[in-house]
Biopython code that builds the backbone (N, CA, C, O; Angstrom):
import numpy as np
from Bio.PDB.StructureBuilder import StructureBuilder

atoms = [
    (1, "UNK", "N", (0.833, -1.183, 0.000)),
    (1, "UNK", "CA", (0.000, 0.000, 0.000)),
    (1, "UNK", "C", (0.879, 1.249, 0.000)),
    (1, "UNK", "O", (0.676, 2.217, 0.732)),
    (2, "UNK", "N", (2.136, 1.116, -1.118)),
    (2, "UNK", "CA", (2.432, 2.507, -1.316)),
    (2, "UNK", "C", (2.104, 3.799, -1.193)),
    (2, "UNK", "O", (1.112, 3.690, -1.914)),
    (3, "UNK", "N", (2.096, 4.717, -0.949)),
    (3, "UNK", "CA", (1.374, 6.064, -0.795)),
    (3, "UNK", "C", (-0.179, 6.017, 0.175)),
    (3, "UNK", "O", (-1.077, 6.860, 0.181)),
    (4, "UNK", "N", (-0.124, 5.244, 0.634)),
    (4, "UNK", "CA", (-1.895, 5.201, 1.492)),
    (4, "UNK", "C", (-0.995, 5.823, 3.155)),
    (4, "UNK", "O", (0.132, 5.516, 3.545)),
    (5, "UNK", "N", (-1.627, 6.399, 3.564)),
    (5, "UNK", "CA", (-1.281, 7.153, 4.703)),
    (5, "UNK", "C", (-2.863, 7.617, 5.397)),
    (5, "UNK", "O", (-3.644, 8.563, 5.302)),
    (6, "UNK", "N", (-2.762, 6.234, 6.180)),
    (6, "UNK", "CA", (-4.399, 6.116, 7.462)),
    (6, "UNK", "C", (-3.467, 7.111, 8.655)),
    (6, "UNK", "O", (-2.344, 7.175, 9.157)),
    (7, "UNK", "N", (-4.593, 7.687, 8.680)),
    (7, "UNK", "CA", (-4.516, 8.860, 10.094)),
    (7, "UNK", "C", (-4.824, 8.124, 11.146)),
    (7, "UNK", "O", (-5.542, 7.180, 10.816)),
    (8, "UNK", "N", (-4.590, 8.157, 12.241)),
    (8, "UNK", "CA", (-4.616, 7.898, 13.313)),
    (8, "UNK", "C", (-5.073, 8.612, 14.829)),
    (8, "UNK", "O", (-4.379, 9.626, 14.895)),
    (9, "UNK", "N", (-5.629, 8.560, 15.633)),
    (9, "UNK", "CA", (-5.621, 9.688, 16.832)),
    (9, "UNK", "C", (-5.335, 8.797, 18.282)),
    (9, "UNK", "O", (-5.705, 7.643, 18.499)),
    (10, "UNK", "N", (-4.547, 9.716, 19.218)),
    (10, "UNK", "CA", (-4.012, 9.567, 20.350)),
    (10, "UNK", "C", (-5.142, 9.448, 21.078)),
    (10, "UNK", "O", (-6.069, 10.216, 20.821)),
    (11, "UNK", "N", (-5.284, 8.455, 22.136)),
    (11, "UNK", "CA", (-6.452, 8.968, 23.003)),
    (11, "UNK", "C", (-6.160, 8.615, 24.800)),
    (11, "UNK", "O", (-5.195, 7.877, 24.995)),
    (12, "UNK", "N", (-6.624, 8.906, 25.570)),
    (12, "UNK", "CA", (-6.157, 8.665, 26.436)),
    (12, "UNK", "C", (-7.973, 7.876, 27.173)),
    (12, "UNK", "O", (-9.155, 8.164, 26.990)),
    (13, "UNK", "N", (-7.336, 6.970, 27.890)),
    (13, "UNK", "CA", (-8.385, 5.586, 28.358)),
    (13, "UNK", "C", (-8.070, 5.286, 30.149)),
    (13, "UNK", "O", (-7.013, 4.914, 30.659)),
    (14, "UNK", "N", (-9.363, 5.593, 30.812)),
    (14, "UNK", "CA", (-9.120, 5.105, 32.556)),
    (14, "UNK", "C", (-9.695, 3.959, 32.409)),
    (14, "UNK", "O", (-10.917, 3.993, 32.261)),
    (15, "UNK", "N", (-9.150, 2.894, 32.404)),
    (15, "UNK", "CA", (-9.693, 1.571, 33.014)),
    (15, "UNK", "C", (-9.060, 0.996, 34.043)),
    (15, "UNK", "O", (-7.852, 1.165, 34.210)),
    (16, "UNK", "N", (-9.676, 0.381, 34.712)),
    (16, "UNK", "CA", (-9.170, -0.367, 36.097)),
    (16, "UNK", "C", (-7.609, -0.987, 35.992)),
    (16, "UNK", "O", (-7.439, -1.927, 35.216)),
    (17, "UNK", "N", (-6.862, -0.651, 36.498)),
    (17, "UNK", "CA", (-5.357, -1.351, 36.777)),
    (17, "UNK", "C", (-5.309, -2.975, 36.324)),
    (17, "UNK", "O", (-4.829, -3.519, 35.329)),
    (18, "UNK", "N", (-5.940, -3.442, 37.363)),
    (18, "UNK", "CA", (-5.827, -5.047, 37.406)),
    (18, "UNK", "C", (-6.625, -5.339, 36.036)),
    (18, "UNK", "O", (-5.991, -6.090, 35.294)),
    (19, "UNK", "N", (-7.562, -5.023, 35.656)),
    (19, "UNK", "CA", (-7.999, -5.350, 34.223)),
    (19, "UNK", "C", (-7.097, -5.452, 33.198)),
    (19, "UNK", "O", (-7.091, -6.352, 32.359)),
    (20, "UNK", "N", (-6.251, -4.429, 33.271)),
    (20, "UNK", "CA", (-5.628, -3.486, 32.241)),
    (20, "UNK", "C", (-4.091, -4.061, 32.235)),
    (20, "UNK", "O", (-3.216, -4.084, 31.369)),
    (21, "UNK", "N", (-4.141, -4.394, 33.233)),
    (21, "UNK", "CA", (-2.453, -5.580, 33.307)),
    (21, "UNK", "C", (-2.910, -6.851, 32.675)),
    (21, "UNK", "O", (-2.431, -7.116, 31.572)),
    (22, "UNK", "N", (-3.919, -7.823, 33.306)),
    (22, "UNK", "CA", (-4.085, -8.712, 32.808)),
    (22, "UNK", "C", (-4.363, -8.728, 31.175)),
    (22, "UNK", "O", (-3.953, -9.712, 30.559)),
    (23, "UNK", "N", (-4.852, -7.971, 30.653)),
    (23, "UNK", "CA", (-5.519, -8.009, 29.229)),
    (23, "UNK", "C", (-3.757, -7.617, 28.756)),
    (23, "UNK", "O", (-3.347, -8.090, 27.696)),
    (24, "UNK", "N", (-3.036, -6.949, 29.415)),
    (24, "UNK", "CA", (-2.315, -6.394, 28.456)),
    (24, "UNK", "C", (-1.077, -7.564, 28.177)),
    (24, "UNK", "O", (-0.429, -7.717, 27.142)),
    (25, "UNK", "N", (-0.977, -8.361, 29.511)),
    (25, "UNK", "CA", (0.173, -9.573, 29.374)),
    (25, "UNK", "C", (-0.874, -10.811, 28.395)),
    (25, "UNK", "O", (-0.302, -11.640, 27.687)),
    (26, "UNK", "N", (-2.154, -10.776, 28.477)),
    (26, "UNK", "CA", (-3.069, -11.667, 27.496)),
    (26, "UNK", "C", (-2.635, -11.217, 26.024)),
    (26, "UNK", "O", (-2.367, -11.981, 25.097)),
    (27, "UNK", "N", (-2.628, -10.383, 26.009)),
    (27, "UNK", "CA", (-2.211, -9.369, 24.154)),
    (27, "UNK", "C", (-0.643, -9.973, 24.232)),
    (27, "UNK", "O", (-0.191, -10.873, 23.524)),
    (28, "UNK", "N", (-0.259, -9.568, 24.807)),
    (28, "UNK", "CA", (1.528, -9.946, 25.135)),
    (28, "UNK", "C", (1.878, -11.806, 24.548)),
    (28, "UNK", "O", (2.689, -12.260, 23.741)),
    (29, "UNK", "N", (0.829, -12.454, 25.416)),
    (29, "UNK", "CA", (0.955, -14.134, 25.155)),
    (29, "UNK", "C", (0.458, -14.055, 23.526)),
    (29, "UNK", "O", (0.838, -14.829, 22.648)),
    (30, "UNK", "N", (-0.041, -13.458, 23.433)),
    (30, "UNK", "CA", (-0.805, -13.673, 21.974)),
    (30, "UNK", "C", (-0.486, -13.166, 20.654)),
    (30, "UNK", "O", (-1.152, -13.307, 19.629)),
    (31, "UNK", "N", (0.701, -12.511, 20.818)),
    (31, "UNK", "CA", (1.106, -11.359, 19.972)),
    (31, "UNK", "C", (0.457, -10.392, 19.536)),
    (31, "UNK", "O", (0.624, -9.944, 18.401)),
    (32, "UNK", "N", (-0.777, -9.712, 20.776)),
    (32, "UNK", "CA", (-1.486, -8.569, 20.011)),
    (32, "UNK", "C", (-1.091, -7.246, 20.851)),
    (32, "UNK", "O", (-0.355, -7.102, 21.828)),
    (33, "UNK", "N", (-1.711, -6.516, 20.244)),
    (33, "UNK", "CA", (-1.493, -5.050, 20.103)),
    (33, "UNK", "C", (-2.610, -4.303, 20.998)),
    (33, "UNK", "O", (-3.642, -3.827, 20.524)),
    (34, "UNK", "N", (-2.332, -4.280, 22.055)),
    (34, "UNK", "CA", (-3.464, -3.705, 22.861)),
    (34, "UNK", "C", (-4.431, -2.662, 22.594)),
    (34, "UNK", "O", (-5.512, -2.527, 23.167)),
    (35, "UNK", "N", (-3.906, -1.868, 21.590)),
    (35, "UNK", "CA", (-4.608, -0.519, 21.046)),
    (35, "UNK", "C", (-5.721, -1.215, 19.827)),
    (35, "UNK", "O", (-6.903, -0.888, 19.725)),
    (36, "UNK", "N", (-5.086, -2.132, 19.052)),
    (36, "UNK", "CA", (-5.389, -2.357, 17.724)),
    (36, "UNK", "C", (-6.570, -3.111, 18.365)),
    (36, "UNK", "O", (-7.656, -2.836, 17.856)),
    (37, "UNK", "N", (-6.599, -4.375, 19.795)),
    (37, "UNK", "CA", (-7.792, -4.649, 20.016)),
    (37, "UNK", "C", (-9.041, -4.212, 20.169)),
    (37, "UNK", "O", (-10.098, -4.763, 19.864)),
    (38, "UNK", "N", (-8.713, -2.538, 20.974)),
    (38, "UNK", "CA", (-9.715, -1.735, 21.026)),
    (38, "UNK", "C", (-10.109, -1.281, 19.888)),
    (38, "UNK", "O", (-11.319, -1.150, 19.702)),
    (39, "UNK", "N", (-9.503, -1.058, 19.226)),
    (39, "UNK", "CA", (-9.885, -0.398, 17.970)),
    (39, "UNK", "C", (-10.556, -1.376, 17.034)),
    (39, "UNK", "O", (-11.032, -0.882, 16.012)),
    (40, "UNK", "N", (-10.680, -2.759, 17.222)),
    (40, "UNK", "CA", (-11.549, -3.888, 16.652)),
    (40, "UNK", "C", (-12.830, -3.597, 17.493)),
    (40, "UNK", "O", (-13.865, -3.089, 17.062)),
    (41, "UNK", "N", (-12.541, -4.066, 18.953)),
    (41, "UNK", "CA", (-13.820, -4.287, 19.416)),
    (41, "UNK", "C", (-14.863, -2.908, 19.524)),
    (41, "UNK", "O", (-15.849, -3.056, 20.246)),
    (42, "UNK", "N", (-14.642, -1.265, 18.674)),
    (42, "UNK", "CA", (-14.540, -0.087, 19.069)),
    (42, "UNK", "C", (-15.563, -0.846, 17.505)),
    (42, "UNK", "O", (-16.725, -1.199, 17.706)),
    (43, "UNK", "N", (-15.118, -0.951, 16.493)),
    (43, "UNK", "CA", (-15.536, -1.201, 15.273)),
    (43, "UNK", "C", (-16.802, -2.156, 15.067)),
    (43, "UNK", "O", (-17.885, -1.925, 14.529)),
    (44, "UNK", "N", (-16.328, -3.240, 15.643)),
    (44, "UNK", "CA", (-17.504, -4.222, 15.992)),
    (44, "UNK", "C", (-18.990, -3.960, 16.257)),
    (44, "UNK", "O", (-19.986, -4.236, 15.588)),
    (45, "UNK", "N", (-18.810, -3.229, 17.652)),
    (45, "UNK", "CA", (-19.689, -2.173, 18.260)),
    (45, "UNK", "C", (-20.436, -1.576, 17.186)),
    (45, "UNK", "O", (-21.614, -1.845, 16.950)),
    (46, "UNK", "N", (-19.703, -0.730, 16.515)),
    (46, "UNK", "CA", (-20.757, 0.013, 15.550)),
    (46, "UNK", "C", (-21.129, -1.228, 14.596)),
    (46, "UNK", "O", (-22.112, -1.947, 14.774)),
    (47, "UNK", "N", (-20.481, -1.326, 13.876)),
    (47, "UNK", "CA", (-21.039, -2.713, 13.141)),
    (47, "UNK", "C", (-22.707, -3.167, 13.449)),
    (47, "UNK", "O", (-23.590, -2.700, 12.729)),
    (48, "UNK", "N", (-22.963, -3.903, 14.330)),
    (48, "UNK", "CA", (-23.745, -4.130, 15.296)),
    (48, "UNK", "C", (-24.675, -3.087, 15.921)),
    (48, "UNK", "O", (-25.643, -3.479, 16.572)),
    (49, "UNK", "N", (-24.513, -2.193, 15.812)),
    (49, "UNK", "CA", (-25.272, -0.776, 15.860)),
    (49, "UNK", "C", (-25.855, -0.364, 14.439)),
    (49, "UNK", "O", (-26.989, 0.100, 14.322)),
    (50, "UNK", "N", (-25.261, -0.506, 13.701)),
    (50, "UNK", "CA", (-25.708, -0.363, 11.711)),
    (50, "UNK", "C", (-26.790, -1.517, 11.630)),
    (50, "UNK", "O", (-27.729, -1.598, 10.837)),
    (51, "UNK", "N", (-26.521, -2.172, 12.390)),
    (51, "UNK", "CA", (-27.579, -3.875, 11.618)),
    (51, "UNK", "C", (-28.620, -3.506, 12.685)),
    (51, "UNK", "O", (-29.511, -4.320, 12.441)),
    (52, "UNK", "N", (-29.078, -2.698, 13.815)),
    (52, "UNK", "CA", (-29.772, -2.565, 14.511)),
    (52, "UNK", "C", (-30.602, -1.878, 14.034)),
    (52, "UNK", "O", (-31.783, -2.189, 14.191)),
    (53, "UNK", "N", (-30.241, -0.715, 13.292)),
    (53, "UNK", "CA", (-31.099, 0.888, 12.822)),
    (53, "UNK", "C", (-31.623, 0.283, 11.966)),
    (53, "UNK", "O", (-32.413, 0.845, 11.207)),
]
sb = StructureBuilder()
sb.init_structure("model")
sb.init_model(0)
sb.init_chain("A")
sb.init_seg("    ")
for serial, (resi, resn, name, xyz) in enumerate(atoms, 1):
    if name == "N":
        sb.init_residue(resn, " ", resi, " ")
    sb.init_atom(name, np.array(xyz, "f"), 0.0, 1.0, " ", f" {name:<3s}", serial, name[0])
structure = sb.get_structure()
């Protein structure tokens, strides 16, 4: 994807500590990307919100 340049935005997220360790060494065992998960399950969400309306 030569020349394609996806924007991105910073965001800042309070979730519980102990949640937020565990999920993050779970991403860690798994080789994922803790941001990129949210940003699936962030997508999903609407998804699922479109098939509702």
């Amino acid at each position: 994807m030569e020349g394609c340049k996806i924007s991105s935005k910073s965001i800042t997220l309070k979730v519980d500590t102990e949640i937020y360790d565990k999920y993050k060494e779970f991403c860690k065992e798994k080789g994922l990307i803790v941001s990129r998960q949210f940003e699936i399950m962030m997508e999903e969400q609407l998804e699922g919100e479109e098939k509702n309306d």
